[in-house]
KEVO-181190 format. One record per residue (C-alpha): residue number from 0; residue in three letters; x, y, z. Coordinates in Angstrom, 2 decimals, padded with zeros to 5 digits, always signed. Layout:
N
TORBA  lumpa  loza       px       py       pz
TORBA    NUM   ALA        X        Y        Z
...
***
This chain:
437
TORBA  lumpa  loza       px       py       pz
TORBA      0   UNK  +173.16  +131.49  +067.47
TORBA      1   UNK  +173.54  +135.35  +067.08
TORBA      2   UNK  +170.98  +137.28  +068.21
TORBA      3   UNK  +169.65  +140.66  +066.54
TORBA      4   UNK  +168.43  +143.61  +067.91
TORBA      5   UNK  +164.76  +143.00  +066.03
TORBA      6   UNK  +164.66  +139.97  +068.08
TORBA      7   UNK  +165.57  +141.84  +071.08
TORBA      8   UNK  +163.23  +144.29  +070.99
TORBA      9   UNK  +160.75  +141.58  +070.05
TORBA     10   UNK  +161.97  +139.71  +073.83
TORBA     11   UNK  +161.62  +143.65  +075.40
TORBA     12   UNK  +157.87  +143.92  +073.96
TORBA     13   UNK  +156.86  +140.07  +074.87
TORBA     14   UNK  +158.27  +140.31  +078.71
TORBA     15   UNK  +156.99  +143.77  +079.09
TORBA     16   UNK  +160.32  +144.46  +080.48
TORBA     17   UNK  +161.07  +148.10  +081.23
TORBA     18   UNK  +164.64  +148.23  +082.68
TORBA     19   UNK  +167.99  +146.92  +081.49
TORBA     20   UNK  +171.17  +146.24  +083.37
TORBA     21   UNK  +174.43  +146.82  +081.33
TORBA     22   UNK  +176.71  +144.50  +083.72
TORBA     23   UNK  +180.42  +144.05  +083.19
TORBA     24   UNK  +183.26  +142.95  +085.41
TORBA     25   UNK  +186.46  +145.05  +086.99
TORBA     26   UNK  +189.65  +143.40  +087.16
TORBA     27   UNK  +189.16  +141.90  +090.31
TORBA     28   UNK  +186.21  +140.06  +089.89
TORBA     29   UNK  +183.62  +142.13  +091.33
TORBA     30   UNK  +180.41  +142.82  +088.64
TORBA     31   UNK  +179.62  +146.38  +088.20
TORBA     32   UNK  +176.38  +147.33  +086.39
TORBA     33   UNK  +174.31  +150.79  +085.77
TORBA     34   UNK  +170.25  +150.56  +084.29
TORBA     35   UNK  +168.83  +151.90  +081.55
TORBA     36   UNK  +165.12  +152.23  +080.42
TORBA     37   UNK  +164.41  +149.59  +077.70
TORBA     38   UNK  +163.62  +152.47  +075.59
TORBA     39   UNK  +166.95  +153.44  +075.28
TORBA     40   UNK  +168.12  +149.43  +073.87
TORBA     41   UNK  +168.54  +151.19  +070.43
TORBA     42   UNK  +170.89  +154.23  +071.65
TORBA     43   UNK  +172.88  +151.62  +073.65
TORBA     44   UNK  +173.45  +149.27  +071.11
TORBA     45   UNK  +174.52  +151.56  +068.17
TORBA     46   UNK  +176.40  +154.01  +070.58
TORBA     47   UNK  +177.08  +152.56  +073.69
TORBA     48   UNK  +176.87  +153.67  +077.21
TORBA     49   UNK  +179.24  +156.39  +078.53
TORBA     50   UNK  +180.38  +155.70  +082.38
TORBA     51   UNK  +183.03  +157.19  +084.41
TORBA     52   UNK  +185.85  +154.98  +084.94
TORBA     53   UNK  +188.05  +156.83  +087.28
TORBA     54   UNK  +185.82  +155.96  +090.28
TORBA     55   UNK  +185.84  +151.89  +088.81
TORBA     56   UNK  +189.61  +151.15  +090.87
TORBA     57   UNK  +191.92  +149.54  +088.58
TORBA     58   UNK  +190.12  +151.06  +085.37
TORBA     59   UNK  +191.29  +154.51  +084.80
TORBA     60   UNK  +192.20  +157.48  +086.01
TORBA     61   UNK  +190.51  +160.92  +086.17
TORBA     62   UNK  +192.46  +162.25  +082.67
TORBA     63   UNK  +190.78  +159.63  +081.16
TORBA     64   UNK  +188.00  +158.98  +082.46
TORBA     65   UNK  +185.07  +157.54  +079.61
TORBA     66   UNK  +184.68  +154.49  +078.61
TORBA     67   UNK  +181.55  +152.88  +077.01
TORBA     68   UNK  +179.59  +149.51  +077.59
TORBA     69   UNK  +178.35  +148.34  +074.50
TORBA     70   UNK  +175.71  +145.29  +074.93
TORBA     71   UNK  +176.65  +141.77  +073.58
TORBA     72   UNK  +172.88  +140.82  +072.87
TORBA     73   UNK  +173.86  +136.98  +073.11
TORBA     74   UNK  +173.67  +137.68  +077.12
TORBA     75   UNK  +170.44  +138.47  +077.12
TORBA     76   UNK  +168.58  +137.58  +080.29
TORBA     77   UNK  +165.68  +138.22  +082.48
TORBA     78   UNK  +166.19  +138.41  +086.24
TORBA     79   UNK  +164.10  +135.87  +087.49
TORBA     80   UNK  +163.86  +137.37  +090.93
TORBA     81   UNK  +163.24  +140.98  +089.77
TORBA     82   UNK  +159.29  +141.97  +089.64
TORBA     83   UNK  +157.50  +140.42  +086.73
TORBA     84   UNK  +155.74  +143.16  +086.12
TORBA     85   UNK  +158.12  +146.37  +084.49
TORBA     86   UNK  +159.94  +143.42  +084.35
TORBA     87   UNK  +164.25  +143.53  +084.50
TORBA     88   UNK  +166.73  +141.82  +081.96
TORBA     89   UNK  +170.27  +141.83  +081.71
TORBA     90   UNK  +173.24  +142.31  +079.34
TORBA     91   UNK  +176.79  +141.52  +079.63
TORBA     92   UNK  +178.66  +144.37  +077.72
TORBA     93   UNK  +182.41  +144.82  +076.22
TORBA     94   UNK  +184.13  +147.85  +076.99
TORBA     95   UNK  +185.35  +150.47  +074.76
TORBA     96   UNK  +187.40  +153.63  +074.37
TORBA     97   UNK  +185.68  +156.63  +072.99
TORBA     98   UNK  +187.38  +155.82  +069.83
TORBA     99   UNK  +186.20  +152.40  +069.91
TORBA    100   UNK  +189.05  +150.46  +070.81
TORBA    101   UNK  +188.69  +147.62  +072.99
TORBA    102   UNK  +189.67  +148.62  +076.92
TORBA    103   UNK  +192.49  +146.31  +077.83
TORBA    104   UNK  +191.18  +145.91  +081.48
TORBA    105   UNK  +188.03  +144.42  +079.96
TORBA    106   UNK  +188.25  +140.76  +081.18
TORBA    107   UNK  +185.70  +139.42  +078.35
TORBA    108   UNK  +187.58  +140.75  +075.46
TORBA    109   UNK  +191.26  +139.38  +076.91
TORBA    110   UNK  +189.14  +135.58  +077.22
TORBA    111   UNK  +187.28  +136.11  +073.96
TORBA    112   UNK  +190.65  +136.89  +072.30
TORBA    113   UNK  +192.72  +133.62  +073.87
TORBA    114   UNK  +189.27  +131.71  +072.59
TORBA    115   UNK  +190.28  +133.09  +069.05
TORBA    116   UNK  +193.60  +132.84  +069.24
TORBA    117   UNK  +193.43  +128.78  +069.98
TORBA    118   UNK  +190.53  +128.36  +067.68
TORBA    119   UNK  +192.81  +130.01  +064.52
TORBA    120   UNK  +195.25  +127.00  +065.73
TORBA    121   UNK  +192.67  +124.38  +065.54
TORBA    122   UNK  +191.88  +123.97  +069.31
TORBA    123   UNK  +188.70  +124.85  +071.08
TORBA    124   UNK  +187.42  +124.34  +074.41
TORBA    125   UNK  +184.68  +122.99  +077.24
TORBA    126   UNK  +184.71  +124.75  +080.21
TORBA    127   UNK  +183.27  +123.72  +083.79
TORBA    128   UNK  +183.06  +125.55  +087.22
TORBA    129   UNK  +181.96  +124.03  +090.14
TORBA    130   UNK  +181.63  +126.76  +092.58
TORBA    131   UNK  +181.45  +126.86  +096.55
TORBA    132   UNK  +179.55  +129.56  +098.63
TORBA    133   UNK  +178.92  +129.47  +102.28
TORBA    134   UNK  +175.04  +130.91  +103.88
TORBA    135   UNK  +174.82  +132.97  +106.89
TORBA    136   UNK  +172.33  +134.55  +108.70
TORBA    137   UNK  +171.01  +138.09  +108.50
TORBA    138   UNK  +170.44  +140.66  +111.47
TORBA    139   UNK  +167.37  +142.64  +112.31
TORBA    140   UNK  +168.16  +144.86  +109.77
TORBA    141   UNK  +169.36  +142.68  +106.77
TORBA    142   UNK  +173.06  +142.54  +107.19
TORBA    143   UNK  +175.21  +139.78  +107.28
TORBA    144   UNK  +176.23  +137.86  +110.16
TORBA    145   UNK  +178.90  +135.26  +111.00
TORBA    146   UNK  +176.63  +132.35  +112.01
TORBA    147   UNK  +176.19  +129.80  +109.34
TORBA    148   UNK  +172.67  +128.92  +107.75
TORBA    149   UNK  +172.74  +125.51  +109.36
TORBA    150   UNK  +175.35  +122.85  +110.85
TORBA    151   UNK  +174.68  +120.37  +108.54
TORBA    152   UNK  +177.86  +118.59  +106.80
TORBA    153   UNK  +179.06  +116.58  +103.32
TORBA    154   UNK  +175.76  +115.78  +101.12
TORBA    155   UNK  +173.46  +116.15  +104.11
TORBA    156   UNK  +169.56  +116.46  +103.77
TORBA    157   UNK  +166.50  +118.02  +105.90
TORBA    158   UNK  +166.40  +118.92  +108.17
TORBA    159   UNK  +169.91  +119.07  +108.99
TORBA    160   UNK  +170.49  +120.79  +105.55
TORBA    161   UNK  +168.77  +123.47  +105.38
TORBA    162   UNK  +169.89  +125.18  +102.61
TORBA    163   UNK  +168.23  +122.39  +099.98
TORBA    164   UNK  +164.85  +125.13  +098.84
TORBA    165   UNK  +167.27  +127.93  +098.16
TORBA    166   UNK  +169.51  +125.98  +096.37
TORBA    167   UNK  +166.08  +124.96  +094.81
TORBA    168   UNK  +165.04  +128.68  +093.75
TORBA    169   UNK  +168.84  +129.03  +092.73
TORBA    170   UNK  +168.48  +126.42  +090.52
TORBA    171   UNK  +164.73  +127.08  +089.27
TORBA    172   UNK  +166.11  +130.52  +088.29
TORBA    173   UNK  +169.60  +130.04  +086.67
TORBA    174   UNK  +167.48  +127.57  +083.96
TORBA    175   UNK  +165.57  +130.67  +083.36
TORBA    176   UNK  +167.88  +132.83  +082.68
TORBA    177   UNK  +169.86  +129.81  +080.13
TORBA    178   UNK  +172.17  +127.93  +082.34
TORBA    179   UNK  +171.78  +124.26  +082.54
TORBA    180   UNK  +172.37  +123.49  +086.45
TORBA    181   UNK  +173.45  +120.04  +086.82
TORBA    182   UNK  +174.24  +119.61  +090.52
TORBA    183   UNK  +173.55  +121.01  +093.85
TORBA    184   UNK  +174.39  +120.14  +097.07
TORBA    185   UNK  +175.20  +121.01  +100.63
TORBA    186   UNK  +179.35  +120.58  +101.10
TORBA    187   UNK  +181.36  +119.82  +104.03
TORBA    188   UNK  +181.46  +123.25  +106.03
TORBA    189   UNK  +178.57  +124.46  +107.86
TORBA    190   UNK  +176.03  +126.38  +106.12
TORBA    191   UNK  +178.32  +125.38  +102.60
TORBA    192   UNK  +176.78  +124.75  +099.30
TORBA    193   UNK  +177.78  +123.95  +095.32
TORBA    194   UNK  +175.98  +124.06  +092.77
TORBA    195   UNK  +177.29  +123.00  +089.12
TORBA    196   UNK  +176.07  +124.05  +085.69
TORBA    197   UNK  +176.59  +122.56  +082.31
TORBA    198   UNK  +180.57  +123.18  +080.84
TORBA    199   UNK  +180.51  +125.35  +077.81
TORBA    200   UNK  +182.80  +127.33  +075.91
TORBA    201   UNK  +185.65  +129.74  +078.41
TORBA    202   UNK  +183.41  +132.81  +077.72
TORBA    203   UNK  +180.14  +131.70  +078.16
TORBA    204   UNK  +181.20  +129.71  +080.91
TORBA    205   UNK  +182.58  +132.98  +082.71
TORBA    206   UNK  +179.25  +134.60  +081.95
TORBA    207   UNK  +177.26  +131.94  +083.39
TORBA    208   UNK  +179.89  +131.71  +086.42
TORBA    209   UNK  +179.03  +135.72  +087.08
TORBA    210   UNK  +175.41  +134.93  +086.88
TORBA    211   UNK  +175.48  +132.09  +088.99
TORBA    212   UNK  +176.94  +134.64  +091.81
TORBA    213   UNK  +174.35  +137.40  +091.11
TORBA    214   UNK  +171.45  +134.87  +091.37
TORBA    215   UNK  +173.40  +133.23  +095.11
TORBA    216   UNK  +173.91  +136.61  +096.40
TORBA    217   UNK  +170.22  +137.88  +094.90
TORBA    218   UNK  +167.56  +134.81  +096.06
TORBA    219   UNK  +169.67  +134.51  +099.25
TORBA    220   UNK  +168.99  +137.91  +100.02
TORBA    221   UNK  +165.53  +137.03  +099.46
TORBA    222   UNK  +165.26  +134.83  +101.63
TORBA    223   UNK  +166.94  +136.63  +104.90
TORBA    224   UNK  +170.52  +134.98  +104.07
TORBA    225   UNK  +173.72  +136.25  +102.93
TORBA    226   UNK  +175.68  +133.91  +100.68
TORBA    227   UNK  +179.67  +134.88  +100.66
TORBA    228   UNK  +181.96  +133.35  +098.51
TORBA    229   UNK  +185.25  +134.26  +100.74
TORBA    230   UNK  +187.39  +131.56  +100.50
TORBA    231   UNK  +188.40  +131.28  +103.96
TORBA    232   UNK  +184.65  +132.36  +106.01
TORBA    233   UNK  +185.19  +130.63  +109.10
TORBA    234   UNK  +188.20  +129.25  +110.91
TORBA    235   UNK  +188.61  +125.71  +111.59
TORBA    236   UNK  +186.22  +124.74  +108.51
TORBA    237   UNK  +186.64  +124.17  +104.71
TORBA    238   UNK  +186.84  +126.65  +102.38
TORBA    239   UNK  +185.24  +127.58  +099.31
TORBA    240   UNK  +187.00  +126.77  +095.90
TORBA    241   UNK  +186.32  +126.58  +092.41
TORBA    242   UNK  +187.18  +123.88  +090.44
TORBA    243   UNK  +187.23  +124.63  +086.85
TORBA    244   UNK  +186.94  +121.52  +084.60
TORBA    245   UNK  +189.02  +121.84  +081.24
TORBA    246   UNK  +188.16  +119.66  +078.40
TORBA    247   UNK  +190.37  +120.10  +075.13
TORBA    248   UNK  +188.97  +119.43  +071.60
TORBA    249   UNK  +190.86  +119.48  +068.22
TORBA    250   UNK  +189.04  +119.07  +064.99
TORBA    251   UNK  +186.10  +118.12  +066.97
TORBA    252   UNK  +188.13  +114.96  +069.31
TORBA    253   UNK  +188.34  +115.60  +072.96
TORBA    254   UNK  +192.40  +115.20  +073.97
TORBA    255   UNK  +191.46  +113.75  +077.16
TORBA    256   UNK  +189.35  +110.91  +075.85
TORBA    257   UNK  +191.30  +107.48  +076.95
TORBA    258   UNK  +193.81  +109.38  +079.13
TORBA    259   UNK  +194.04  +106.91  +081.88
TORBA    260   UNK  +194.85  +104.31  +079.07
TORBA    261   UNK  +196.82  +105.70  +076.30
TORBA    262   UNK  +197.71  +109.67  +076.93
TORBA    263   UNK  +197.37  +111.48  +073.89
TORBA    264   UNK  +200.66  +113.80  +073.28
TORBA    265   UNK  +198.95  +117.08  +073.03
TORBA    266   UNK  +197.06  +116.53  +075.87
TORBA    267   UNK  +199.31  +115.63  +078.12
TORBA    268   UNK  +201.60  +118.86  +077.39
TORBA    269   UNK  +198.43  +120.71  +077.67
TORBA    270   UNK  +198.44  +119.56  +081.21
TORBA    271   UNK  +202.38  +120.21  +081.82
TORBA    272   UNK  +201.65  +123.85  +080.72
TORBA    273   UNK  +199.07  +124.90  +083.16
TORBA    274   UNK  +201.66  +122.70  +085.92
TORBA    275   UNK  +204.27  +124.63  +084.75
TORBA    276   UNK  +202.50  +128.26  +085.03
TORBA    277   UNK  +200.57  +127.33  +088.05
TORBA    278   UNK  +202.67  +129.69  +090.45
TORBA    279   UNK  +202.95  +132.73  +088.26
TORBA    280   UNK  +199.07  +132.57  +087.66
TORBA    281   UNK  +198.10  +132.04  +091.45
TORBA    282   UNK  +197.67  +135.77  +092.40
TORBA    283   UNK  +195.01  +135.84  +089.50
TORBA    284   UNK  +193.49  +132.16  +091.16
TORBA    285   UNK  +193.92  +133.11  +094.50
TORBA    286   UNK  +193.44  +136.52  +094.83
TORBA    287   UNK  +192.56  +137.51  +098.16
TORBA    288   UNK  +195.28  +137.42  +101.35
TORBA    289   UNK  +193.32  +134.71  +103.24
TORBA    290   UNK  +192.48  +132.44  +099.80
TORBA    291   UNK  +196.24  +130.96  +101.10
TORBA    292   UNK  +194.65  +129.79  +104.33
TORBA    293   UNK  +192.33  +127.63  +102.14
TORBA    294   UNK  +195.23  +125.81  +100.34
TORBA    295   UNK  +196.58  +123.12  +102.15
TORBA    296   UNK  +194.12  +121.46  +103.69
TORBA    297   UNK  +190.46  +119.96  +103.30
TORBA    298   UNK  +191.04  +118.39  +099.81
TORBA    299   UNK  +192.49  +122.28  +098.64
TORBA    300   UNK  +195.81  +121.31  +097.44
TORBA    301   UNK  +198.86  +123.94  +097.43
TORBA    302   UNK  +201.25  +121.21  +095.84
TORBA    303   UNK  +201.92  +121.00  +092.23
TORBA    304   UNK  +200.87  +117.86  +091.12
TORBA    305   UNK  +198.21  +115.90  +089.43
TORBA    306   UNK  +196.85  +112.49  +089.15
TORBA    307   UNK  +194.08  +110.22  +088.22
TORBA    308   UNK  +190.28  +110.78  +090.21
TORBA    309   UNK  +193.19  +111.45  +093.31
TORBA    310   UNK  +191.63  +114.69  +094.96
TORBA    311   UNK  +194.77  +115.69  +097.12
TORBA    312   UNK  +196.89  +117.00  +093.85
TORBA    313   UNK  +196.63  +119.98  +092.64
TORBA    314   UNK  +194.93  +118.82  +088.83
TORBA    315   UNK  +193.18  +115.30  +088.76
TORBA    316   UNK  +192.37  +113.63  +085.95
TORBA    317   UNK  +188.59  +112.32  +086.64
TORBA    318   UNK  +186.90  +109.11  +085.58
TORBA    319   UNK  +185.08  +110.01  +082.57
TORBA    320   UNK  +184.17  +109.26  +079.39
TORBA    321   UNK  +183.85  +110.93  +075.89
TORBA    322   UNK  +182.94  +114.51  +075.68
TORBA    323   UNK  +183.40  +114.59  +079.75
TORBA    324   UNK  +186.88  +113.39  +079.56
TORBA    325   UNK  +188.62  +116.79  +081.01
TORBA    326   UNK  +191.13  +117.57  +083.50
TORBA    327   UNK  +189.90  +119.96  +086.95
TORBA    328   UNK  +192.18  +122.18  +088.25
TORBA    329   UNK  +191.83  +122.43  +092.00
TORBA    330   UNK  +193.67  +125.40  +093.38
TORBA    331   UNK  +191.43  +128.50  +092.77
TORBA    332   UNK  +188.56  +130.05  +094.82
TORBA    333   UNK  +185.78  +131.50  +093.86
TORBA    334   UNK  +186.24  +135.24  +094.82
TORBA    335   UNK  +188.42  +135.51  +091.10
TORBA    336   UNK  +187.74  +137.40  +088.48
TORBA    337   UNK  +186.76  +133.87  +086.00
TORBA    338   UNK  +187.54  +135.88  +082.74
TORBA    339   UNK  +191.86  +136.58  +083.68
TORBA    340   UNK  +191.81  +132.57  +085.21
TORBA    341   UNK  +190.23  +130.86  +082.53
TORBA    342   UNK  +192.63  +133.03  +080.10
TORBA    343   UNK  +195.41  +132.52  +082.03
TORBA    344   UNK  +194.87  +128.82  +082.35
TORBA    345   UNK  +194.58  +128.24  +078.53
TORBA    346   UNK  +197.12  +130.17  +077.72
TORBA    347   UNK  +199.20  +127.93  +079.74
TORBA    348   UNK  +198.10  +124.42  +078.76
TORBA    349   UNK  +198.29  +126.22  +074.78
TORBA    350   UNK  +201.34  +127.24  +075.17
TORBA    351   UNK  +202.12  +123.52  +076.79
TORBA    352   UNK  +201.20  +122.23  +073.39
TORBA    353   UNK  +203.41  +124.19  +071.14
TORBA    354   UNK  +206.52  +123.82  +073.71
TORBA    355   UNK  +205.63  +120.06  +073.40
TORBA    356   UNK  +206.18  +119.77  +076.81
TORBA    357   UNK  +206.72  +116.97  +078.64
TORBA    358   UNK  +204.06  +115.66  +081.67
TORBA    359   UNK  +206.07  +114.62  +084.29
TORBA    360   UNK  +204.58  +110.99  +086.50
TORBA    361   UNK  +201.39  +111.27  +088.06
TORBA    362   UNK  +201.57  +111.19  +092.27
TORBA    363   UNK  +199.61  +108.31  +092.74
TORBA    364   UNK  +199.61  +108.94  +096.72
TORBA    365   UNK  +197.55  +111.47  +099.34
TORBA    366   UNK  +199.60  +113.95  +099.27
TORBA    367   UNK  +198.14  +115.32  +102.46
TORBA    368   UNK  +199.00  +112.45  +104.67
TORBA    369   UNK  +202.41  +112.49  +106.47
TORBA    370   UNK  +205.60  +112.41  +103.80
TORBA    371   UNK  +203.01  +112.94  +100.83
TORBA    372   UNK  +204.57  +116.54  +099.79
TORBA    373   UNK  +207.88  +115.02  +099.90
TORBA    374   UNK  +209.60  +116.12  +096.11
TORBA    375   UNK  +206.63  +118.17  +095.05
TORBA    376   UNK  +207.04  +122.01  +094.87
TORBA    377   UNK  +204.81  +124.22  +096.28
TORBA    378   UNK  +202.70  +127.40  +094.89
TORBA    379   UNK  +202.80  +130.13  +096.42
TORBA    380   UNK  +202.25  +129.74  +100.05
TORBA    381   UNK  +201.07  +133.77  +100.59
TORBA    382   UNK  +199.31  +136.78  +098.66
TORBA    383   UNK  +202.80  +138.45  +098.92
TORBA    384   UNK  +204.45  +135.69  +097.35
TORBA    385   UNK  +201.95  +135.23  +094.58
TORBA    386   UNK  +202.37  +138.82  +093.39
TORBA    387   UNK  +206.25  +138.40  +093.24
TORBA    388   UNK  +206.03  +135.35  +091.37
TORBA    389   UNK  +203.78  +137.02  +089.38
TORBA    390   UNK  +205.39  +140.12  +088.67
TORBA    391   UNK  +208.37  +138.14  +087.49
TORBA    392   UNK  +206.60  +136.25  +085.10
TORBA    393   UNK  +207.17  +136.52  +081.43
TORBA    394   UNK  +204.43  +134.38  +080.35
TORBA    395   UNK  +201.79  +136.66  +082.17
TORBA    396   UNK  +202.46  +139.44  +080.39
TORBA    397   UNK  +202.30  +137.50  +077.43
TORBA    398   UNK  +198.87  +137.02  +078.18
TORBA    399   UNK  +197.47  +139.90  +079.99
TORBA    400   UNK  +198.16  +143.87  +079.18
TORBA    401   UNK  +200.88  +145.55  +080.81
TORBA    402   UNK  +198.43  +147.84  +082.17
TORBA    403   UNK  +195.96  +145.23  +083.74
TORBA    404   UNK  +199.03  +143.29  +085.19
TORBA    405   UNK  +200.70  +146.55  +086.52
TORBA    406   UNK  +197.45  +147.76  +088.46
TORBA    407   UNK  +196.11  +144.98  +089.63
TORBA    408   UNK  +199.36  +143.38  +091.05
TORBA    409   UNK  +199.91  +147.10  +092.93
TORBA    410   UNK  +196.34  +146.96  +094.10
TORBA    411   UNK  +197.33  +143.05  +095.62
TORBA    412   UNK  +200.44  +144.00  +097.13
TORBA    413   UNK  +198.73  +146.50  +098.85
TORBA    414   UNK  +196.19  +144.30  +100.12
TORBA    415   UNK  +199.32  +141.79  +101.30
TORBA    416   UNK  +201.07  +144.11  +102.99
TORBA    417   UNK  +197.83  +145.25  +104.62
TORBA    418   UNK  +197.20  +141.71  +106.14
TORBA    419   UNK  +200.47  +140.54  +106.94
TORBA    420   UNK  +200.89  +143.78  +109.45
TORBA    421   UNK  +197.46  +143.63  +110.96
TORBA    422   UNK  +197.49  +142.03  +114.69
TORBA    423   UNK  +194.40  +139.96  +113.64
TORBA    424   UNK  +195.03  +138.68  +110.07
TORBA    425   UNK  +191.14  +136.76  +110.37
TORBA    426   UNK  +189.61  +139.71  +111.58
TORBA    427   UNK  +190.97  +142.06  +109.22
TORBA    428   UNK  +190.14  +139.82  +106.24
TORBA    429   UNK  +186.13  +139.60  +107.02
TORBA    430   UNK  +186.48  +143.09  +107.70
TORBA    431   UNK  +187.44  +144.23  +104.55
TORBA    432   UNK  +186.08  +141.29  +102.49
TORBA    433   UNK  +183.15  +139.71  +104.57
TORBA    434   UNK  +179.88  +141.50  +103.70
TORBA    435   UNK  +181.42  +142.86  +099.35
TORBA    436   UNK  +182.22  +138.66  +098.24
***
């Protein structure tokens, strides 16, 4: 349902809020937000807000330097953990031009637009993250160290888990602000948590992915703890990924519905698409230089495969039933920008379906154990790699502007070459990752 501005103002007056954060998302993944009185809702909405992009890297240089954040009032959302009292909400905002045009780095429009572009054909989507995040414990003065919240392992409980109240409060407060949490639990790595939300449609599910973050990083704070979602946190332990859960509707019947039994057609070259662009996408999956010591290992496969319920390919198909039937891509971490992946991976199964493409056999085997990766080709095994494959790719820039692709594949192969000539590829990672994911 579309919300008006009368009924936001309405929300402003009831919650005696008095601040509002205009939030948005650079191309890497990292949210960005400036605050505005509440007074100034109206200004904002019919004009926008100005900010300068040059210092945003990856958004725009110094010659042109304005661009505006205009409010989509659907986001609206009170922080839970702000004061209740001159009370704080939240907006997630498209970016503009002066002129009005759409900015092409702007992540939300590029998703919204591959959400249009399939529903004009007939399709539409449910989408699903199930996101990782490790806790650690604070210093004497509030910053992050290395030593993990607890040492408890797969779905422990107290006291060895003690992570189970803030995932409580995480919870508590993601419901307020409209998410539907579904799961939560502690995961296999020390200190290592998930927590799942309701599947929605790709932009809303984006959103909700970038609020889920805020809250982690926010009530954790609270609480004396630092929550990082590096993929790659502590050697020797599992890393954090994101799953993202794809279910595929047209006129209304989910694709995946019956799969195991009878594979419906479309489906199935829905599912050779995203297997066939799997490697160029990976440097927009798997964006940071140690996400590649994730893959591989611990159930995070690097092979390009995919199977029924089997969690050592690359995409399973799981065990589900009507409007759950979907497939779960297992190869990206959660340090992503959501709006480029979840574009990018559409695109792919889409453009699957009008290829008709053609899903080659399941690998109904661990592909971890010994022989397992035998015939099966790999992604990218390195940052490095992932840009080249990426800067060769066609289908990318089919997808994504030339600008976005250009900048943020320099900014990666920067970051590469960084890490691959450091003497200590672990320590330079935390130190330039660690205490900003």
């Amino acid at each position: 349902m579309e919300r008006t501005l009368s009924e936001i103002k309405a929300l402003l007056d009831d919650n005696e809020i008095k601040f509002i954060r205009l939030a948005f998302c650079d191309i890497f993944g990292r949210q960005k937000n400036i605050a505005i009185m509440a007074s100034e809702i109206d200004h904002a909405v019919e004009h926008g807000v100005s900010f300068d992009a040059s210092a945003i890297e990856g958004f725009s240089n110094v010659s042109e330097s304005d661009l505006f954040l205009h409010p989509d009032l659907n986001t609206f959302s009170i922080l839970p953990w702000r004061p209740h009292e001159s009370g704080v909400a939240r907006f997630y905002c498209n970016i503009a031009y002066p002129d009005g045009r759409p900015f092409e780095g702007d992540g939300r429009y590029i998703l919204s637009e591959c959400e249009k572009k399939a529903l004009k054909a007939g399709y539409s989507f449910l989408v699903g993250p199930e996101c990782e995040f490790y806790l650690f414990e604070t210093d004497d003065n509030g910053y992050p160290t290395r030593k993990p919240f607890d040492r408890a392992g797969y779905f422990d409980i107290a006291p060895l888990d003690r992570g189970e109240n803030i995932r409580r409060e995480i919870c508590l407060a993601i419901e307020e602000m409209g998410l539907s949490a579904e799961r939560s639990h502690h995961e296999s790595g020390p200190g290592q948590n998930e927590i799942d939300f309701r599947c929605s449609s790709p932009l809303k599910a984006a959103d909700d992915l970038m609020t889920l973050r805020t809250a982690v990083k926010a009530i954790s704070y609270q609480n004396g703890l630092f929550a990082s979602f590096l993929p790659k946190p502590l050697v020797g332990e599992s890393g954090s990924g994101l799953h993202i859960n794809l279910s595929v509707f047209e006129n209304e019947e989910n694709l995946f519905a019956g799969f195991s039994s009878c594979k419906n057609p479309k489906a199935s070259s829905f599912l050779a698409g995203i297997l066939r662009r799997i490697g160029d996408v990976t440097a927009f999956l798997d964006p940071l230089p140690g996400s590649y010591a994730r893959l591989g290992k611990c159930e995070a496969p690097n092979m390009i495969s995919w199977s029924f319920e089997n969690r050592s390919t690359l995409i399973r198909v799981p065990a589900a039933t009507g409007i759950d039937s979907r497939i779960e891509i297992r190869s990206a971490d959660p340090s992503c920008n959501p709006y480029l992946a979840i574009a990018l991976l559409i695109s792919a199964g889409f453009e699957g379906i009008k290829d008709c493409l053609e899903l080659p056999p399941s690998i109904d085997k661990d592909v971890f154990a010994p022989g397992g990766r035998n015939g099966l080709k790999e992604i990218p095994a390195t940052l490095q790699k992932a840009v080249k494959a990426a800067k060769s790719s066609e289908f990318i820039r089919k997808v994504l502007p030339e600008k976005l692709i250009d900048d943020y594949l320099s900014h990666k192969a920067k970051e590469a070459q960084g890490y691959e000539r450091s003497e200590n590829a672990y320590s330079y990672e935390l130190e330039r990752y660690f205490p900003y994911i």
